[in-house]
C-alpha positions in Angstrom: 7.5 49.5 66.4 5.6 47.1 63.8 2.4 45.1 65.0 2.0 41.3 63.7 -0.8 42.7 61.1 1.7 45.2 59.7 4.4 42.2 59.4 1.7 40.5 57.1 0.8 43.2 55.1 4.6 44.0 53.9 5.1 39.8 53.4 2.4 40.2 50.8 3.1 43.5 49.4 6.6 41.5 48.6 5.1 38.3 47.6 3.4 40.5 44.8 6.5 41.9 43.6 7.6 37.9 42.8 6.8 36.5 39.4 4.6 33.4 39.9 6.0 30.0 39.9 6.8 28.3 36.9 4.2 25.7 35.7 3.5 23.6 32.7 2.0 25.6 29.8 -0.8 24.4 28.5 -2.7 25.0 25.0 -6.0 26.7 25.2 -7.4 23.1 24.0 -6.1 21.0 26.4 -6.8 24.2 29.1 -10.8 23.5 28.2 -10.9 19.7 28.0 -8.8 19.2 31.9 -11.2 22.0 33.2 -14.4 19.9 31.9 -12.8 17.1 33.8 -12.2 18.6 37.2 -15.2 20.4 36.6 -17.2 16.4 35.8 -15.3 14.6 38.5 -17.0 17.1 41.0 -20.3 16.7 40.1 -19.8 12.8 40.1 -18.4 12.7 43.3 -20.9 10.6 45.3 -23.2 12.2 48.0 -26.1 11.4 50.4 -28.9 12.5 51.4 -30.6 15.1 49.5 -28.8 16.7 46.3 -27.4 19.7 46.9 -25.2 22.4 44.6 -21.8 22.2 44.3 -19.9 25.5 45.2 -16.2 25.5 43.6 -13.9 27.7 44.6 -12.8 29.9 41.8 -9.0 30.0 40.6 -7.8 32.3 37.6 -4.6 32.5 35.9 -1.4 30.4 37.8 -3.7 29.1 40.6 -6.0 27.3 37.8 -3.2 26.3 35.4 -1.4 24.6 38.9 -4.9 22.8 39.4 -5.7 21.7 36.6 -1.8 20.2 36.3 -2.3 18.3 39.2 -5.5 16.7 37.5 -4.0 16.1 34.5 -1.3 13.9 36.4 -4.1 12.3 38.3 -6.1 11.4 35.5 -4.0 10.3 32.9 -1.8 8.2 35.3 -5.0 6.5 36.4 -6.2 3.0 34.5 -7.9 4.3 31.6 -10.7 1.6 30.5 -10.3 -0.2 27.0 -12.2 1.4 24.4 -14.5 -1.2 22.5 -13.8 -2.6 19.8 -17.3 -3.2 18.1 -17.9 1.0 19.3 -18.0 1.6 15.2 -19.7 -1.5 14.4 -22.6 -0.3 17.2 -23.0 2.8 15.4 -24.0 1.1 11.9 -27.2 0.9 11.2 -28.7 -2.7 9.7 -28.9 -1.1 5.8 -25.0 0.0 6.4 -24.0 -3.5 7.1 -26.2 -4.9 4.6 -24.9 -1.9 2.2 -21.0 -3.5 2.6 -22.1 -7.1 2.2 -23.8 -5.8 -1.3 -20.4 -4.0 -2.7 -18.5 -7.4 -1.5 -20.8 -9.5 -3.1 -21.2 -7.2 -6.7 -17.3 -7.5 -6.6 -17.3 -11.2 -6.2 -16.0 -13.9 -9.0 -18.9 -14.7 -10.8 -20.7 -18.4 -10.0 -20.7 -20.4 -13.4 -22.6 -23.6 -13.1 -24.0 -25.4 -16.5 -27.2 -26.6 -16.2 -26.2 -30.1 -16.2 -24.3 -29.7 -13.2 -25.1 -29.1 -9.5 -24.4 -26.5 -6.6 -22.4 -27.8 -4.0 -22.7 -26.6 -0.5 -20.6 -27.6 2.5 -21.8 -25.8 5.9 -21.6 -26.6 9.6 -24.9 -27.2 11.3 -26.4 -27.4 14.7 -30.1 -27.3 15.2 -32.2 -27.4 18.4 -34.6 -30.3 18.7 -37.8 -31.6 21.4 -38.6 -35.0 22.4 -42.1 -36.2 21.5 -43.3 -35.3 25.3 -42.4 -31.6 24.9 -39.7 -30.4 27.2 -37.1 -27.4 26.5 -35.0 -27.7 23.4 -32.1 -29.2 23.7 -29.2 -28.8 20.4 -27.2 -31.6 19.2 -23.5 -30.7 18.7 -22.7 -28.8 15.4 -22.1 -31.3 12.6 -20.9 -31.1 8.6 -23.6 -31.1 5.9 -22.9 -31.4 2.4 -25.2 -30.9 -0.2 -25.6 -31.2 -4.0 -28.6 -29.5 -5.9 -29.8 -30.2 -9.6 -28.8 -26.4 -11.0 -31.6 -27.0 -13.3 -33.7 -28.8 -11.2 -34.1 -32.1 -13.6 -31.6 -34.3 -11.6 -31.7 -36.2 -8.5 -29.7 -34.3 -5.7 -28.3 -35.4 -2.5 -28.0 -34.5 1.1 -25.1 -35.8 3.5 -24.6 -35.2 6.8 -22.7 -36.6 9.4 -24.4 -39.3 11.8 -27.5 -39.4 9.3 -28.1 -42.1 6.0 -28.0 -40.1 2.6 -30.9 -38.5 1.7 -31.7 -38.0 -2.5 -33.3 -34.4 -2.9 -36.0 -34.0 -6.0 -36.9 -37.4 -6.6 -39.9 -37.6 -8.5 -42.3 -40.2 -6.8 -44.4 -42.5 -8.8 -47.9 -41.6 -8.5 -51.5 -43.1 -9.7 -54.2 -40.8 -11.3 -57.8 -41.6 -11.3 -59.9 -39.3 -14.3 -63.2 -40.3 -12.8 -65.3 -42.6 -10.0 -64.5 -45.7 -11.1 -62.2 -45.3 -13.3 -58.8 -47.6 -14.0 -55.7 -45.9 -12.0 -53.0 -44.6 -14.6 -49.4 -44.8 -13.6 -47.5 -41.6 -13.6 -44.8 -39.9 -11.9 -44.6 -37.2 -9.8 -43.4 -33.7 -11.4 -41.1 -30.9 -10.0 -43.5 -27.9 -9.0 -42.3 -24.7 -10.7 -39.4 -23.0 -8.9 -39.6 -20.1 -6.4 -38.4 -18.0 -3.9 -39.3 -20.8 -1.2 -38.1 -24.2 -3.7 -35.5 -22.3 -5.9 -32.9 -23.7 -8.4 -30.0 -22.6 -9.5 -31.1 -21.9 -12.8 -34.5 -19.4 -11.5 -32.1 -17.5 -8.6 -29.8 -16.8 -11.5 -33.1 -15.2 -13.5 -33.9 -13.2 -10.4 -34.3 -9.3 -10.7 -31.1 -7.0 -9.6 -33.2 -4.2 -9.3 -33.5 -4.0 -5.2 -37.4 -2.9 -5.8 -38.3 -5.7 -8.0 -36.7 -8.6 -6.4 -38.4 -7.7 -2.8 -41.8 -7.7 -4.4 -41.4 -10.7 -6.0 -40.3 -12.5 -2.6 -43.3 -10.5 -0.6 -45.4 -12.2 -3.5 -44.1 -15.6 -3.3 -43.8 -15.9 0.6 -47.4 -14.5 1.0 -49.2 -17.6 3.2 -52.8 -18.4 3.4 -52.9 -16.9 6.5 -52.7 -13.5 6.9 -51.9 -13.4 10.6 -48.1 -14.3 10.1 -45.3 -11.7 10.0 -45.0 -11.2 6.1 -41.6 -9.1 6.8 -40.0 -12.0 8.5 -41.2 -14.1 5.9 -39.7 -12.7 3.6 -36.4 -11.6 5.6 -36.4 -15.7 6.4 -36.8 -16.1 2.9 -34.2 -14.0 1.7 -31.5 -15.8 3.9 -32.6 -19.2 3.1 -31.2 -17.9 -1.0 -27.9 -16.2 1.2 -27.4 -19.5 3.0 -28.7 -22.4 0.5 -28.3 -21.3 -3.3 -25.3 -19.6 -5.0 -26.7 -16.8 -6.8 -24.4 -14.9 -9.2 -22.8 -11.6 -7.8 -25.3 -8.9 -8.6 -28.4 -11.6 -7.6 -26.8 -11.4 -4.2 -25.9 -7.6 -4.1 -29.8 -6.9 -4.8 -30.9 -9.5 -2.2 -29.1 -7.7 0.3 -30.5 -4.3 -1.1 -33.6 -6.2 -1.2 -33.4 -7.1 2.5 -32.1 -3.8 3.8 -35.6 -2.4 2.9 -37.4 -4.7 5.3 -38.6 -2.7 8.2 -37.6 -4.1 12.0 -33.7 -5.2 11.1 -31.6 -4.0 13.7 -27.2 -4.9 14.3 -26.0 -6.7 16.7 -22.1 -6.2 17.2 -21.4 -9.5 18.1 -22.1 -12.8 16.8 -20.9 -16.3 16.5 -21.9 -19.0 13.6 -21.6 -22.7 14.0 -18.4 -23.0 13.0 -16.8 -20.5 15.8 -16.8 -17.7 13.5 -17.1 -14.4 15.1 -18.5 -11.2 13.2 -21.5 -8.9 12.5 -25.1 -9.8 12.6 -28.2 -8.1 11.0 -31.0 -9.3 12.8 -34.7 -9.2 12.6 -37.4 -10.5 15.9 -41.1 -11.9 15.2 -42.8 -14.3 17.8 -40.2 -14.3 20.2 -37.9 -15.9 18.0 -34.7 -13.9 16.3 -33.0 -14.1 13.3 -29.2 -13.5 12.8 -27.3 -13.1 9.3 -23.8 -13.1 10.4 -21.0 -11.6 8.3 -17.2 -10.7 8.3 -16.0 -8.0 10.1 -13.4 -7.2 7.4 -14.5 -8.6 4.4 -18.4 -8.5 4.6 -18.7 -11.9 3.5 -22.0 -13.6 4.8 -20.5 -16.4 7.0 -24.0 -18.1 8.5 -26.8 -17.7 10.6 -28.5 -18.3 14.1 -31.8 -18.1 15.2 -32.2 -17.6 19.0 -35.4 -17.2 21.6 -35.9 -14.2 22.9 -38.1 -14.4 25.2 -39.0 -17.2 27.3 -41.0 -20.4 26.3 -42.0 -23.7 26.0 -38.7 -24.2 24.1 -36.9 -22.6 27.0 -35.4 -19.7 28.6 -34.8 -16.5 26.3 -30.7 -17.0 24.6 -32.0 -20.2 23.7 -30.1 -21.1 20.7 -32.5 -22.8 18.3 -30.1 -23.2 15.1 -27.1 -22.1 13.6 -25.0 -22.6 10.8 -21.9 -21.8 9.0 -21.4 -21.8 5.0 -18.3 -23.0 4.4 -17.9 -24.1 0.7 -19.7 -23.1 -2.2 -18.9 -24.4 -5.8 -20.0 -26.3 -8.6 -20.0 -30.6 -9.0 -20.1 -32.6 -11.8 -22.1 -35.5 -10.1 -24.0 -35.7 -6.2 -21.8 -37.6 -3.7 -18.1 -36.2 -5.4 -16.8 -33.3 -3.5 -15.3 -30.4 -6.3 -11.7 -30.3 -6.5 -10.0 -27.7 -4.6 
């Protein structure tokens, strides 16, 4: 007569005899990568108290592959979260973006303007403002600006923008010059001062140096202040995208600018950004004094589109995301005479 235990021994001396059940195969690949995530999902698992060590049981061979089956259809039929889309763009550094916008730019039309004519700029604008008692900042909605600059500097530009009277640009005032104490005041006029990096024409940015090395010391030269306490890398950075935002420089001028600028230390991406116009792209960006700088460009075409400049940190001004200005470059091209918009 068999006992109960001898019942159970022959059940699994048969059971052994079986072949296993049949189960999904898996690749050694996808074996590892399901076992990593049964193996994560435990250690996340939430717990109070004071941590303690995990003890899993262990499974080999059909037991294992049966688990990890059952995760696989418990994972992969849960919600899986969106990936970003900016995950590349986070990963560039500030000279990769900058390094784009300089193959864009070399491989640009070039910008022909005779010296008789003038650069005309079209841009949307929006720029934060204070009332004479202090206060925070408050902007004014974004508006069109046009503008028309002397390429050679000898003519009278102009300045438009909506809501405001024209404004002539490089009008030489009429001035009176005394030679000595008591002497009769002679009648003169006012001269241009030489152009620079920080009062440029269209003639001198099309002189500047394409060699990256040579153009940044010229604009650390010519942005150097009398005093000594300011930032002189966001000088120059500032500088730099004044000649992005306000000039037309030929194609290799603007390549080297933005070689030129992604050898100032502190510049950092942000993924996202937004000019005044609604545009959204990539922004190089550079902090000094609580106060950030953004270049914005294309995402697919690495075209500089405009810039922001945005607290960040509380002050005065107001709380840090203050938006201080911003702007968006629509039009660049060359005019016959200030006030006529170019053709086309």
């Amino acid at each position: 007569m068999t006992t109960p235990a001898d019942d159970a021994r022959l059940r699994d001396d048969l059971a052994r005899l079986l072949p296993p059940p049949a189960v999904p195969d898996l690749s050694p690949l996808r074996h590892q990568t399901l076992k990593h995530r049964v193996l994560n999902a435990a250690e996340a698992r939430p717990h109070h108290g004071r941590s303690r060590r995990f003890v899993l049981p262990v499974a080999t061979g059909a037991a294992l592959t049966a688990a990890l089956t059952l995760a696989v259809v418990n994972v992969e039929s849960a919600p899986q979260p969106a990936p970003r889309r900016d995950a590349a763009v986070t990963a560039s550094s500030a000279s990769q973006v900058l390094g784009r916008a300089a193959l864009a730019a070399s491989e640009t039309p070039q910008a022909t303007v005779r010296p008789d004519q003038f650069v005309y700029i079209e841009s949307v604008v929006a720029h934060a403002g204070r009332s004479a008692g202090g206060g925070p900042a408050t902007t004014a909605p974004a508006h069109r600006r046009q503008v028309w600059l002397s390429a050679d500097g000898t003519r009278e530009g102009l300045l438009r923008e909506e809501g405001s009277p024209d404004t002539a640009l490089g009008v030489s005032g009429p001035v009176e010059t005394i030679d000595h104490r008591g002497a009769t005041p002679r009648p003169g006029v006012l001269g241009r001062p030489e152009p620079s990096v920080t009062d440029p024409t269209h003639t001198f940015v099309a002189a500047l140096p394409t060699d990256p090395e040579a153009l940044l010391r010229l604009v650390y030269d010519q942005t150097r202040p009398a005093d000594a306490g300011t930032d002189p890398h966001q000088r120059a950075f500032t500088a730099i995208g004044t000649l992005l935002a306000e000039t037309w420089a030929p194609p290799r001028v603007t390549a080297a600018l933005y070689e030129a600028a992604a050898r100032i230390p502190g510049t950092t991406v942000l993924p996202a950004a937004t000019d005044a116009a609604g545009r959204e792209g990539v922004a190089v960006a550079r902090t000094a004094e609580g106060e950030q700088t953004q270049w914005i460009f294309d995402r697919g075409t690495s075209a500089f589109l405009g810039e922001r400049t945005v607290l960040t940190r509380a002050t005065s001004a107001g709380p840090a995301g203050t938006v201080l200005g911003t702007t968006a470059v629509l039009t660049k091209a060359a005019a016959g005479r200030p006030g006529i918009r170019p053709a086309g």
